[in-house]
VEXRO-114183 format. One record per residue: residue number from 1; residue in one letter; chain; x, y, z of N, C-alpha, C in turn. Coordinates in Angstrom, 2 decimals. Example, Ala and Ser with C-alpha at 12.3 -4.5 7.8 and 13.67 -1.06 7.14 Angstrom:
# residues 2
   n res chain     n.x     n.y     n.z    ca.x    ca.y    ca.z     c.x     c.y     c.z
   1   a     A   13.19   -5.69    7.80   12.30   -4.50    7.80   13.20   -3.30    7.80
   2   s     A   12.85   -2.25    7.08   13.67   -1.06    7.14   12.90    0.03    7.87
//
This chain:
# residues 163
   n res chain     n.x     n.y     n.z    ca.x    ca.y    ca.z     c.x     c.y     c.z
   1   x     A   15.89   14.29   33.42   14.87   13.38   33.90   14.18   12.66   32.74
   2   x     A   13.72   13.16   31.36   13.39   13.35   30.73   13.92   11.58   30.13
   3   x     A   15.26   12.13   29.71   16.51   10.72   29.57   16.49    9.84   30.42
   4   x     A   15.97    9.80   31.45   15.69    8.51   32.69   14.62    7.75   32.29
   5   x     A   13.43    8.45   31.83   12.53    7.52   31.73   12.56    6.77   30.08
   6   x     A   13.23    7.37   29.89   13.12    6.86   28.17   13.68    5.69   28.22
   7   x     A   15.07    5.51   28.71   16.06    4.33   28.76   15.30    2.90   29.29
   8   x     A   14.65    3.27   29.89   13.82    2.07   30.41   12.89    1.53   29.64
   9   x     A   12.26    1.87   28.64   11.18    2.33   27.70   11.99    1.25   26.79
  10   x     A   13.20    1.34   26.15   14.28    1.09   25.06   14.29   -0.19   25.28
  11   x     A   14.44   -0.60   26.76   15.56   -1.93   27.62   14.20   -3.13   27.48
  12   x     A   12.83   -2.28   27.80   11.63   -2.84   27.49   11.36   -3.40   26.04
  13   x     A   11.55   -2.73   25.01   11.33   -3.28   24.04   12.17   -4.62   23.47
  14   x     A   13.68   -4.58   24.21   14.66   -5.26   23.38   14.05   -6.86   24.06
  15   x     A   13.78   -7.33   25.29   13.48   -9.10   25.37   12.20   -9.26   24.54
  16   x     A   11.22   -7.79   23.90   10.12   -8.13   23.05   10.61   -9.00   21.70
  17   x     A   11.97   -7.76   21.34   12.56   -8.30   19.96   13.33   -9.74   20.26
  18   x     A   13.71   -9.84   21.25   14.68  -11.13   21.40   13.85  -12.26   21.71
  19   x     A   12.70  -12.29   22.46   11.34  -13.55   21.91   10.98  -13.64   20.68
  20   x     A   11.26  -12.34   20.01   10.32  -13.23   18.93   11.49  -13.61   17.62
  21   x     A   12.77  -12.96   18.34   13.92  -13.98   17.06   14.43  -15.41   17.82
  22   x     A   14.04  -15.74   19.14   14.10  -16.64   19.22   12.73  -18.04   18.78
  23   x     A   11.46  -17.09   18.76   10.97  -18.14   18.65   10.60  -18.38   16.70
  24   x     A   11.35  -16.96   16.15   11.40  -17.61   14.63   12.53  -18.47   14.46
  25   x     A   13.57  -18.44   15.65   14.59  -19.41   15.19   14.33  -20.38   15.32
  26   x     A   13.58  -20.66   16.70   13.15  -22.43   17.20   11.82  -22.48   16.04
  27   x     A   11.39  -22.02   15.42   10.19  -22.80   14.12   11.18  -22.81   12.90
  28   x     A   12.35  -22.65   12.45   13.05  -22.96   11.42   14.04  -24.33   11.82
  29   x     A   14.22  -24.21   13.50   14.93  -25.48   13.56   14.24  -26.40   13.92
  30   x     A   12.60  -26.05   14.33   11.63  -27.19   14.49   11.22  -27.54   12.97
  31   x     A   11.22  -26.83   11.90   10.86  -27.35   11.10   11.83  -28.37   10.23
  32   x     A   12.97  -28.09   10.37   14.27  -28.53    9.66   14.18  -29.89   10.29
  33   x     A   14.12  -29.76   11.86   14.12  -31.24   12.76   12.97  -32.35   11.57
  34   x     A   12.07  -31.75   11.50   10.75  -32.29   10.69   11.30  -32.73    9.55
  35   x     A   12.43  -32.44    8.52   12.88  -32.75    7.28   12.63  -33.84    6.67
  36   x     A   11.76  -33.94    5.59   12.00  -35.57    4.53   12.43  -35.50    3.43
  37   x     A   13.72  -36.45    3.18   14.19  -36.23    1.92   13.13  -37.85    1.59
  38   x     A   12.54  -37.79    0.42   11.75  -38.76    0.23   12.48  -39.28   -1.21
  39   x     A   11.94  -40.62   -1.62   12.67  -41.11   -2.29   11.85  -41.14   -3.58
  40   x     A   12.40  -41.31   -4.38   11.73  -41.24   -5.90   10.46  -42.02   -6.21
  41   x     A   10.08  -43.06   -5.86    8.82  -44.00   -5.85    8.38  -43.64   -4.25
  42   x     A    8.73  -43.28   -3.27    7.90  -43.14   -2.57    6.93  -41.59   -2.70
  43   x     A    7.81  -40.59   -3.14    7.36  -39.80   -3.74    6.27  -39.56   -5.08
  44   x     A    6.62  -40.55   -5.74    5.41  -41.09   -6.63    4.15  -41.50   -6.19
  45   x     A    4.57  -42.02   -5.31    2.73  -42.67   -4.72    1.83  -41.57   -3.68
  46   x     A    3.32  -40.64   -3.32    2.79  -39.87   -2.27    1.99  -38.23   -3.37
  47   x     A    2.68  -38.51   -4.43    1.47  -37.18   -5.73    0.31  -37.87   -6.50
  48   x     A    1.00  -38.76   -6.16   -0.29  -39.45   -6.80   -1.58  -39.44   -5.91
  49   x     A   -1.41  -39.69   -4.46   -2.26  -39.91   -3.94   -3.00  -38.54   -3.83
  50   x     A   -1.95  -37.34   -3.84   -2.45  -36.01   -4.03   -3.75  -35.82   -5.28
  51   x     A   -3.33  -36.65   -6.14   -4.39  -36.19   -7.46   -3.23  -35.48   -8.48
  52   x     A   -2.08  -35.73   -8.65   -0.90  -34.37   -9.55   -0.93  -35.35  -10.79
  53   x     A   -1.17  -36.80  -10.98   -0.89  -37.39  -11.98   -1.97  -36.58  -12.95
  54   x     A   -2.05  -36.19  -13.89   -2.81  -35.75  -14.94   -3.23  -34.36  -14.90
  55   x     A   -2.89  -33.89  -13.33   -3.47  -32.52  -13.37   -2.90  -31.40  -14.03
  56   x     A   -3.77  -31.20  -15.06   -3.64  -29.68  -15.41   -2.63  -30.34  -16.86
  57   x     A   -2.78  -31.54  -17.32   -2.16  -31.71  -18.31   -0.70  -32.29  -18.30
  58   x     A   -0.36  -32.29  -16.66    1.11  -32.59  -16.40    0.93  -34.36  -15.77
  59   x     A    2.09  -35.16  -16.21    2.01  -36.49  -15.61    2.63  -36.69  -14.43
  60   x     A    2.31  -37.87  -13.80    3.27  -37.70  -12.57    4.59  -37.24  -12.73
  61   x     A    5.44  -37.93  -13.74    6.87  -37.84  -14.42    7.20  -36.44  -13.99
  62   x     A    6.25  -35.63  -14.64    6.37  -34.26  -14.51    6.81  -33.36  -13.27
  63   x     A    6.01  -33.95  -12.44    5.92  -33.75  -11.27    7.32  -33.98  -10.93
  64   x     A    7.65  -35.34  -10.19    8.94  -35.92   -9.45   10.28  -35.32  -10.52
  65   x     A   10.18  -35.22  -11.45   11.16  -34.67  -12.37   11.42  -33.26  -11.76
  66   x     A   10.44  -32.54  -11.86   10.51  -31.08  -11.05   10.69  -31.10   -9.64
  67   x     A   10.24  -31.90   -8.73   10.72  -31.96   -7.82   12.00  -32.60   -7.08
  68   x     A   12.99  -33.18   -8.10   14.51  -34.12   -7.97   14.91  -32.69   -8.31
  69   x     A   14.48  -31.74   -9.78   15.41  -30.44   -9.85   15.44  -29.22   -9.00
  70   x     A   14.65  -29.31   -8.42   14.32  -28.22   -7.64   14.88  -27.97   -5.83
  71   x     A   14.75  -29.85   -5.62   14.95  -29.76   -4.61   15.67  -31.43   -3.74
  72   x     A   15.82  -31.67   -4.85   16.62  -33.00   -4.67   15.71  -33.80   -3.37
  73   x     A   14.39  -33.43   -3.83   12.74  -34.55   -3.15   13.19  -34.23   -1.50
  74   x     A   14.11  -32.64   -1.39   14.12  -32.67    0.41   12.79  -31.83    0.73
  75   x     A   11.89  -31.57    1.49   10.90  -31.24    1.92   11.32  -29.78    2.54
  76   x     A   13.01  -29.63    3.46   12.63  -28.66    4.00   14.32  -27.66    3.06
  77   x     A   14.26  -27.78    1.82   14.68  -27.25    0.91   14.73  -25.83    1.31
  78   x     A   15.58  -24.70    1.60   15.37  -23.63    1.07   16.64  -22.37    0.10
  79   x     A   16.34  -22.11   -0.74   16.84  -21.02   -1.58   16.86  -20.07   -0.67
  80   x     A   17.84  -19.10    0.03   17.70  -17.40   -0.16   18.11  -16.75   -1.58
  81   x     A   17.68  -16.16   -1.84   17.77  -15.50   -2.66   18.63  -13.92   -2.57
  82   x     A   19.22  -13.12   -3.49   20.17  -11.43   -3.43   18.48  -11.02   -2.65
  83   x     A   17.98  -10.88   -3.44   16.65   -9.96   -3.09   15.98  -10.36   -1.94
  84   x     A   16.52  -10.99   -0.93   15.73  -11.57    0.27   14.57  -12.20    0.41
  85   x     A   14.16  -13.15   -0.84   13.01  -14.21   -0.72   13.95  -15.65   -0.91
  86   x     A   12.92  -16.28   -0.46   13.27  -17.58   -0.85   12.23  -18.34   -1.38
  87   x     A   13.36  -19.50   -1.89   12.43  -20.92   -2.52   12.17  -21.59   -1.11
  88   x     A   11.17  -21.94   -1.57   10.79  -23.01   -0.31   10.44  -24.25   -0.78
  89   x     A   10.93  -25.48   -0.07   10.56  -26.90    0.09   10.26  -27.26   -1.19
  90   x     A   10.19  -28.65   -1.80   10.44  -29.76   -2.24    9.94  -29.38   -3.76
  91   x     A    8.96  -28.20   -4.26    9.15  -27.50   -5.26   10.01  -26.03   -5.37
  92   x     A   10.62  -25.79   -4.49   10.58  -24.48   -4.28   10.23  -23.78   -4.85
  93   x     A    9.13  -22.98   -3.91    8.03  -22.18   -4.14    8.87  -20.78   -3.53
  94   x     A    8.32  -20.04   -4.76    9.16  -18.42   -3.85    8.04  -17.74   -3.06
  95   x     A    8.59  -17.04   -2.12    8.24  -16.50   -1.10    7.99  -14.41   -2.05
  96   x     A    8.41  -14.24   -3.44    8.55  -13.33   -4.04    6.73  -13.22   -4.39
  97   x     A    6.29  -14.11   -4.54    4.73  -14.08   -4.79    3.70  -14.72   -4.21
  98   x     A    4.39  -16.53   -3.87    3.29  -17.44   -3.21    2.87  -17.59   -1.98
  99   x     A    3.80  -17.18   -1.08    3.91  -17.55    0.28    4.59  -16.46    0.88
 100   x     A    4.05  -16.48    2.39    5.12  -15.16    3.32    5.93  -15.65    4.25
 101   x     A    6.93  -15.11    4.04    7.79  -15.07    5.00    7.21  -13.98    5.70
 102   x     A    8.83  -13.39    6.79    8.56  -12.05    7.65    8.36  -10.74    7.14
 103   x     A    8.03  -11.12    5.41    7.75   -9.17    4.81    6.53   -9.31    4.56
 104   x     A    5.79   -9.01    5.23    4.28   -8.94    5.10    3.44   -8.02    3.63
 105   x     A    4.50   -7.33    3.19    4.07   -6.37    2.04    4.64   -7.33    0.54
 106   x     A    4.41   -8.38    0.61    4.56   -8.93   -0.62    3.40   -9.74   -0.57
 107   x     A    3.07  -10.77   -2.28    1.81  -11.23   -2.10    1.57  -12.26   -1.25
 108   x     A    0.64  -13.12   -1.41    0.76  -14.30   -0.99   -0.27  -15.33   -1.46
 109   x     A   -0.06  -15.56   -2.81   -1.32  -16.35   -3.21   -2.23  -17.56   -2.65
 110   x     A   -0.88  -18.29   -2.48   -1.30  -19.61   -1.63   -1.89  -19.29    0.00
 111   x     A   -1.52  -18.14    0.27   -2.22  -17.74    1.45   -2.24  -18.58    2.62
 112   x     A   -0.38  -18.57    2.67   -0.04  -19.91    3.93    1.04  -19.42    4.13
 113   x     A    2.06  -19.11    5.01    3.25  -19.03    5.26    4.28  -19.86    4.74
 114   x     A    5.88  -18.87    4.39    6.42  -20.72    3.80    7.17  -21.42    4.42
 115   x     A    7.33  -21.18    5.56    7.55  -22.70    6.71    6.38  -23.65    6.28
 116   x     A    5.30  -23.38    5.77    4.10  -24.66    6.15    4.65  -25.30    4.90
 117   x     A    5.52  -24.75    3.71    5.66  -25.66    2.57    6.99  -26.47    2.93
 118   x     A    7.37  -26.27    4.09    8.69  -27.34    4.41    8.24  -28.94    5.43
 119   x     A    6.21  -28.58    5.54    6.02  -29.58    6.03    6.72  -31.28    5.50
 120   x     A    6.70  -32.58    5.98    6.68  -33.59    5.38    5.91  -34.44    4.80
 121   x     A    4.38  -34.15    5.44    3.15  -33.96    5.01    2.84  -33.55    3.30
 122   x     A    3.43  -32.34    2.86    3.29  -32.24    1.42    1.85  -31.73    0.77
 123   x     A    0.70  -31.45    2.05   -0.51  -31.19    1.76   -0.37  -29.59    1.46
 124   x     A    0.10  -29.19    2.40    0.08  -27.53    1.97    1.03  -27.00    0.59
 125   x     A    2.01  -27.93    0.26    2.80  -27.78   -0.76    1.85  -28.12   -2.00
 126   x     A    1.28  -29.02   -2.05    0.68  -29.40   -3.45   -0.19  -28.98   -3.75
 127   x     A   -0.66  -28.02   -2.74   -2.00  -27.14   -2.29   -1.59  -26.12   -3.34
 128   x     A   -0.41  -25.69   -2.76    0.33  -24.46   -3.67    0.68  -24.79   -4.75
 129   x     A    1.42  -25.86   -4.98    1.53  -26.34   -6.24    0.67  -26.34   -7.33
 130   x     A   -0.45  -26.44   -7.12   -1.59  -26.87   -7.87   -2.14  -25.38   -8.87
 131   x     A   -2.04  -24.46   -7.79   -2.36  -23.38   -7.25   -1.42  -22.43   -8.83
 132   x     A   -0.10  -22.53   -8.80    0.57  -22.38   -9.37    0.55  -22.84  -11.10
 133   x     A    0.25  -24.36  -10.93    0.58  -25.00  -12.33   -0.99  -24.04  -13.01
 134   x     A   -1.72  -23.73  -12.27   -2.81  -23.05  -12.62   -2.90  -21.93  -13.57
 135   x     A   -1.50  -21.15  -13.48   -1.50  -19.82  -14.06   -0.69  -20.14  -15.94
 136   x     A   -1.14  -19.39  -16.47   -0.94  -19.42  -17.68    0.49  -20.47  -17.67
 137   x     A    1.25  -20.09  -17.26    2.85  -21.15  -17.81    3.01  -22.66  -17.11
 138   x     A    1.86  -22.84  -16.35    1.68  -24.03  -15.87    3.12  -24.43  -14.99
 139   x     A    3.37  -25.52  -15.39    4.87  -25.61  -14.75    6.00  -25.39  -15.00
 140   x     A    5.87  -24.37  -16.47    6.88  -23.61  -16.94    7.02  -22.64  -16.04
 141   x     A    6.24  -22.19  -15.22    6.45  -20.87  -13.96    8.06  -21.78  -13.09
 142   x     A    8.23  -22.54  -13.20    9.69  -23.21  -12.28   10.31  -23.72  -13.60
 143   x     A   11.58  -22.37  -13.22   12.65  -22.87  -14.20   13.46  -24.29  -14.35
 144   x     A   13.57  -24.92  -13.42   14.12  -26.26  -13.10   13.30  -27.27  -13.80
 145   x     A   11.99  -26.81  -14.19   11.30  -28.03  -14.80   11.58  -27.47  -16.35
 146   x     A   11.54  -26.07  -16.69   11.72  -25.56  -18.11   13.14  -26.48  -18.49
 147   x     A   14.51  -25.87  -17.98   15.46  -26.30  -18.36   15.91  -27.73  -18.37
 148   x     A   15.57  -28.79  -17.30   15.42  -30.21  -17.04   14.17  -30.77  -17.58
 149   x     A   13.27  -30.65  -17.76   12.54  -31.94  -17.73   11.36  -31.58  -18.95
 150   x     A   10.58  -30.39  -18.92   10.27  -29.95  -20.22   10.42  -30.70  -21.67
 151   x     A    9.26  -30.99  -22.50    9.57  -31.63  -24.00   10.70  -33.01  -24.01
 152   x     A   10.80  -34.00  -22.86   11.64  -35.13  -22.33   11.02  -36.05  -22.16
 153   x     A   12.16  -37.26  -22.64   10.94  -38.27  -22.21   11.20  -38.37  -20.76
 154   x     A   10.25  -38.69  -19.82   10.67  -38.71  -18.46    9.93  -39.98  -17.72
 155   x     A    9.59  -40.72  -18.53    9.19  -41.81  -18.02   10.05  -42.46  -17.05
 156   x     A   11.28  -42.41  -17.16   12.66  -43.03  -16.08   11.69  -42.54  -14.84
 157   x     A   11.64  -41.44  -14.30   10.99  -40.70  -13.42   10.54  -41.75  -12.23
 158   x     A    8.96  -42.13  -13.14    8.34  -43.14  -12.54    8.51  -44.56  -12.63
 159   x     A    9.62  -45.19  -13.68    9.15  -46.27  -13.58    9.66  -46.89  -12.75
 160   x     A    9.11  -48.24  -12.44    9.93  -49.25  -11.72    8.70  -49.00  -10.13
 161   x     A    8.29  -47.43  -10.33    7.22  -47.65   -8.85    6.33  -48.17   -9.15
 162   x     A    5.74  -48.36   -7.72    4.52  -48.77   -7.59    2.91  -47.82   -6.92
 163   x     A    2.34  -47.19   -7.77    1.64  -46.51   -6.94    0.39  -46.34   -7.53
//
């Protein structure tokens, strides 16, 4: 009898688990639907308007340079990673320190989930971004800007926009 009532108990939990992998699947393909690959000067005017030109010592150049290496300027960019984090969106930002994914026991500085950094919007990203260039290695913390764009001239970057 014992085994009768349990089985039911089991059958109960499983449409709990199957709502909620369906509705993390429909916010990865609602967000993907959302995708902007943005273009090099439109992307310029769109950090600029953020405030990134000069911040923290870095020029815009800096910026769009790190963001063509990182993520080829797509918004809903993501890295998995062996260790089960990812980069996220148009800097990719790891999910190992800045942002949470579904492991709730890691940090989360930016203190936003990282679906919100695959917005097209770009507010919660530069939020984090900022957030980041903040800590001692500035934007040496993203290897893509160390190995690419770092000690370069990168004026190509921006020129020719308008912003």
């Amino acid at each position: 009898m014992e085994a009768r009532s349990w089985a039911p108990r089991r059958w109960l939990c499983l449409p709990g688990v199957m709502l909620l992998a369906c509705i993390s699947l429909f916010s990865c393909l609602l967000a993907s639907s959302e995708a902007k690959v943005y273009s090099r000067c439109e992307l310029a005017r769109a950090l600029q308007d953020f405030g990134l030109d000069g911040y923290r010592g870095y020029s815009l150049a800096d910026w769009i340079c790190l963001a063509y290496f990182a993520s080829g300027f797509n918004t809903a960019a993501v890295d998995h990673e062996a260790d089960g984090s990812t980069n996220n969106g148009i800097f990719q930002i790891s999910s190992r320190k800045w942002c949470r994914n579904l492991n709730p026991g890691t940090p989360n500085l930016c203190k936003m989930y990282c679906f919100d950094l695959l917005n097209p919007n770009l507010k919660d990203t530069v939020i984090c971004a900022m957030k980041i260039a903040q800590e001692p290695q500035g934007l040496g913390s993203w290897e893509a800007w160390r190995h690419h764009c770092q000690g370069k001239d990168l004026s190509d970057w921006v020129d020719g926009c308008d912003y």
